[in-house]
C-alpha positions as CSV (number, residue, x, y, z in Angstrom):
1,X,0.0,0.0,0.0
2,X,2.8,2.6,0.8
3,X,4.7,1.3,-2.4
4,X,1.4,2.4,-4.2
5,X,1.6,5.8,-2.7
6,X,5.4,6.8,-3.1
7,X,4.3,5.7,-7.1
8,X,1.5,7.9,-6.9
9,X,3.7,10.9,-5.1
10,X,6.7,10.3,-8.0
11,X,4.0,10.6,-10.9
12,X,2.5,13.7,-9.6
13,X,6.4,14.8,-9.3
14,X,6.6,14.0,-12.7
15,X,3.4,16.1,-13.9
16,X,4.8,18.9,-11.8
17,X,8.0,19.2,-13.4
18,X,6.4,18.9,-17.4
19,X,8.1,21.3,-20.0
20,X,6.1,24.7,-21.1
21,X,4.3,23.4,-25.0
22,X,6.0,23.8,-27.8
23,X,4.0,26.6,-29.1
24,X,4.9,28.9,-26.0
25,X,8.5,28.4,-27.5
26,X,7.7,29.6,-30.7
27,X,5.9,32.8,-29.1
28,X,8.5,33.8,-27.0
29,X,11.0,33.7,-29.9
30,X,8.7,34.8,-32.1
31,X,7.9,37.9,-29.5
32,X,12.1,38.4,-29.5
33,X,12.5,38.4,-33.1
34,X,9.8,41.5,-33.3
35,X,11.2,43.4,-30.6
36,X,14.6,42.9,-32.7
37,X,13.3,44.1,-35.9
38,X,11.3,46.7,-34.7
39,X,15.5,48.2,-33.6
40,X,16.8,47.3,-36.3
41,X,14.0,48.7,-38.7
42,X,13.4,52.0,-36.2
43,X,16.8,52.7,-34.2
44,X,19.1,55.3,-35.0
45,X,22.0,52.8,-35.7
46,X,21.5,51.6,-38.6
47,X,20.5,54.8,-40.3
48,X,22.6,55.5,-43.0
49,X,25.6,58.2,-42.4
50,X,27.8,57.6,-45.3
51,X,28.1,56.8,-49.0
52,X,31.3,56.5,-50.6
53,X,31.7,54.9,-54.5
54,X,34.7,52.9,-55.9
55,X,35.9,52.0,-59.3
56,X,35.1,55.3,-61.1
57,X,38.0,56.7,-63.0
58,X,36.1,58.5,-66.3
59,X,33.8,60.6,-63.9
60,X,33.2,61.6,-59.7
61,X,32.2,60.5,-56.9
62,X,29.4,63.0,-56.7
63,X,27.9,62.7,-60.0
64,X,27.5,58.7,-59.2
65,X,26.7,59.7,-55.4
66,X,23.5,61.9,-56.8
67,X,22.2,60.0,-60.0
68,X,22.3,56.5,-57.3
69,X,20.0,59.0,-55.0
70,X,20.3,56.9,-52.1
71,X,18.9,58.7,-49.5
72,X,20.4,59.6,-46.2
73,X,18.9,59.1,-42.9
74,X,17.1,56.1,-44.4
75,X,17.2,52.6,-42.4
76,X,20.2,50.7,-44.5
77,X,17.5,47.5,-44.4
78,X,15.0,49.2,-45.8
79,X,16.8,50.8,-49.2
80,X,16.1,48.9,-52.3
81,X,19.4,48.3,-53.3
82,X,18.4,46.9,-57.0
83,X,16.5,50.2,-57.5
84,X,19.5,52.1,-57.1
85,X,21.7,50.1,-59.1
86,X,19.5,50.5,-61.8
87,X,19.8,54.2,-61.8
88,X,23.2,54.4,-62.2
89,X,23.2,51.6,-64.7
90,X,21.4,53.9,-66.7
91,X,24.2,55.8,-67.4
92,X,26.1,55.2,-70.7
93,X,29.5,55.2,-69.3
94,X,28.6,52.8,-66.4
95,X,28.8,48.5,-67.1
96,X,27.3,47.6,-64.2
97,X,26.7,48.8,-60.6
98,X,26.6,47.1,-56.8
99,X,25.3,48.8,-54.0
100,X,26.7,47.2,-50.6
101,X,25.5,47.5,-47.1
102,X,28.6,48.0,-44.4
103,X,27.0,47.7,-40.9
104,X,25.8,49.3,-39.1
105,X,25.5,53.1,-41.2
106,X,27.5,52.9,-44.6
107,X,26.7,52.5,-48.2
108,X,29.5,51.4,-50.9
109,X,28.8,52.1,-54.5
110,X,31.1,50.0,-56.5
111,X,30.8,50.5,-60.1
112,X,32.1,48.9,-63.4
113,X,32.7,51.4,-66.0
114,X,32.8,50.9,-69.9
115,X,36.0,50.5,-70.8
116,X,37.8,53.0,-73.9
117,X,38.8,51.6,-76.7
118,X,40.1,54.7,-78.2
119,X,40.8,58.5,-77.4
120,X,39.7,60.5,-80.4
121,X,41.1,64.1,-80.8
122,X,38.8,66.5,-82.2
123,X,39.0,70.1,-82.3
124,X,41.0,70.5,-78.9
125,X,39.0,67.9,-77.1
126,X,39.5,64.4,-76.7
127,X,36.6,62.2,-76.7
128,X,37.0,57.9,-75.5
129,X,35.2,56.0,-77.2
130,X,33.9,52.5,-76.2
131,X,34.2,48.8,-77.8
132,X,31.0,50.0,-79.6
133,X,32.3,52.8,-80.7
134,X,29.7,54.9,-78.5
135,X,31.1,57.9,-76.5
136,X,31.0,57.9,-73.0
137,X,33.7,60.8,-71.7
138,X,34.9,63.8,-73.8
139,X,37.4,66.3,-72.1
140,X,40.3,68.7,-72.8
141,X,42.8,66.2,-71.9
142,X,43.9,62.8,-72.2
143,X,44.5,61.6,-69.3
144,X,44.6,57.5,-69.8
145,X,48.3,56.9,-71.7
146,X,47.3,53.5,-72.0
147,X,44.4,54.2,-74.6
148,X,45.8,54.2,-78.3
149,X,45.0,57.6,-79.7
150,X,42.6,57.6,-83.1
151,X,43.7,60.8,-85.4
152,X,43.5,62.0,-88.7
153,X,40.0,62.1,-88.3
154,X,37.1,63.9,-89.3
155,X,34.2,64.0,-86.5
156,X,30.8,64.5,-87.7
157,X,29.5,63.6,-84.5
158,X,29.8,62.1,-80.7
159,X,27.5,63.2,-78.7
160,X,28.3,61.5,-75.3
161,X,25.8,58.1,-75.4
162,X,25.8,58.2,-78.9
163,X,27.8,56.1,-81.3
164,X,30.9,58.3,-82.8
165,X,30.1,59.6,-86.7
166,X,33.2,60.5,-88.6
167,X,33.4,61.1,-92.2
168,X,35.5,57.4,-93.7
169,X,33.1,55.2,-91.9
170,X,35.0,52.0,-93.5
171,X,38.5,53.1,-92.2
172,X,37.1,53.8,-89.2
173,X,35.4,50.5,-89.2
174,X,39.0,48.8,-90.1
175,X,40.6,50.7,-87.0
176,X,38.5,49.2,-84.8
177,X,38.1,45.5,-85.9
178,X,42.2,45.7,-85.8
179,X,41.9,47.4,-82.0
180,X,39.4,44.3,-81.2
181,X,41.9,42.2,-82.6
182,X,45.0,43.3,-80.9
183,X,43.2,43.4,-77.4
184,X,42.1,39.9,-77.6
185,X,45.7,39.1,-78.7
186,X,46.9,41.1,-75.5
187,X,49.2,43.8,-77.4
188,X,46.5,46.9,-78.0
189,X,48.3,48.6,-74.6
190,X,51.4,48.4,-76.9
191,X,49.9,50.5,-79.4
192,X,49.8,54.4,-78.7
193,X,48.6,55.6,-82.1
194,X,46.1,54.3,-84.6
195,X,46.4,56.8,-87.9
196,X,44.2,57.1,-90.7
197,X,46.3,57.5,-94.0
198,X,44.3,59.7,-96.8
199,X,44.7,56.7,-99.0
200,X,42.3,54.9,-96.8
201,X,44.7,52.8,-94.9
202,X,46.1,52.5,-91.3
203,X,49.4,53.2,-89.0
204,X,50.0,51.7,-86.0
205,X,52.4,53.6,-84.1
206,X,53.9,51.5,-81.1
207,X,54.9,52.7,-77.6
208,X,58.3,51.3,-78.5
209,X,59.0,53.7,-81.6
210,X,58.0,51.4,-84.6
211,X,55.2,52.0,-87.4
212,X,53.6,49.1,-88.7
213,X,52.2,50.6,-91.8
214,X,48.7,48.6,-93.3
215,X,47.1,49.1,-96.6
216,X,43.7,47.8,-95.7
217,X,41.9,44.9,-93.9
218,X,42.8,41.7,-95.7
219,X,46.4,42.9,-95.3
220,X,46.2,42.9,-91.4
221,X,44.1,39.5,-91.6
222,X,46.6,37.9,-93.7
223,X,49.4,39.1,-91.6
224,X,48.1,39.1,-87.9
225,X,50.9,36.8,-86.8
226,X,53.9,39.4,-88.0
227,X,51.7,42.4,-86.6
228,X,51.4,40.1,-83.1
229,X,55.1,39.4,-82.8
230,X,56.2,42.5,-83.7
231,X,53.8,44.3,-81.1
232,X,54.8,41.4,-78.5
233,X,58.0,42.1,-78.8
234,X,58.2,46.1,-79.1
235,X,62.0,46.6,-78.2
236,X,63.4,47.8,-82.0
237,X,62.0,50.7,-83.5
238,X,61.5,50.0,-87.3
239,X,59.1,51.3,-89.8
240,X,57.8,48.2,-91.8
241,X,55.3,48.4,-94.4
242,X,53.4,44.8,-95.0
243,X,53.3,43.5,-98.6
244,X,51.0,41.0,-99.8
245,X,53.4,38.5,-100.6
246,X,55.1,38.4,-96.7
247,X,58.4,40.4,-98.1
248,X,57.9,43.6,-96.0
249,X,59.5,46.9,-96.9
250,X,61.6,48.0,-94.1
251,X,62.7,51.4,-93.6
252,X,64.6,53.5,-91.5
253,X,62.5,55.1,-88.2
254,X,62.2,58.9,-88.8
């Protein structure tokens, strides 16, 4: 009989002692989990104090800073980061843009820009040109030595955004299926000057003195190995015109 009692006494023990339900769990976490959002969405910490932009070389900080338009003050959880990035993809000269949170306050704007093909001079003024030949910065300096220059040139028209017009659309054509060329080859930051001869061809003048002189495009096709090795390996000036049959006129470097 007392056996039966102690058993009785342990399994109200036991009913005492039972864990809280699952469910009160889940609302006391859940409760914790809104009391942290609500700080995070409404404290002053994570307000934004600070936007800064890398990877911009053809324009400033504060042109990218104001066209992104991310606002200061806001909650840095509650900006629509793909919004922003969109704006500032917008821009002609921009490849693509990423807008990164740095707890608890900043905002990094790291942009790709387009990169220059060519630096056209026209009329005091240099204007870069991208791989599609569009125009995307136009100043009174060239600043970037390791963009080939594009002269003897007639502009018609570059309007920044806008693809370049010049007046010998095919040599201008020639110039930059060659600059394509060279720069998958790896050798276009060897070249400092692409010129366009009146007789419709085209110079290449190397950082290294020499002038490979090229009547038209089957020429350069024909003869992309010699142009390669001579641009790979730009350590003699010489002035070399290429000749259909692979005997190329040499002559001194002026």
């Amino acid at each position: 009989m007392r056996q039966e009692s102690n058993q009785s006494a342990k399994k109200k023990e036991k009913k005492s002692f039972s864990p809280l339900p699952i469910r009160v769990y889940f609302v006391v976490i859940l409760l914790v989990a809104s009391i942290g959002l609500y700080f995070l969405l409404k404290g002053s910490t994570f307000h934004i104090d600070h936007i800064s932009v890398s990877g911009n070389t053809l324009t400033d900080a504060e042109t990218i800073m104001k066209i992104a338009a991310v606002p200061v003050g806001e909650n840095i959880f509650q900006v629509n980061t793909a919004e922003h990035e969109k704006y500032i993809e917008d821009l002609y000269y921009i490849k693509k843009a990423n807008i990164k949170r740095v707890l608890p306050s900043n905002i990094v704007i790291v942009v790709v820009e387009k990169e220059p093909i060519f630096i056209v001079s026209d009329g005091g003024n240099y204007i870069y040109l991208d791989e599609n030949l569009v125009a995307i910065k136009e100043q009174a300096m060239a600043d970037m030595p390791s963009i080939p220059l594009l002269s003897n040139i007639k502009v018609l028209n570059a309007q920044p955004g806008q693809k370049i017009e010049v007046e010998k659309v095919a040599v201008l054509d020639m110039a930059y299926k060659i600059a394509l060329e060279l720069k998958k080859l790896g050798v276009i930051d060897n070249v400092s000057e692409f010129y366009m001869t009146e007789e419709g061809g085209m110079n290449l003048y190397t950082k290294g003195g020499s002038v490979i002189r090229i009547k038209n495009m089957k020429m350069f096709e024909d003869h992309l190995q010699f142009v390669y090795t001579m641009l790979f390996d730009d350590t003699k000036p010489m002035n070399v015109e290429l000749i259909e049959n692979g005997k190329h006129v040499y002559k001194p470097v002026n």
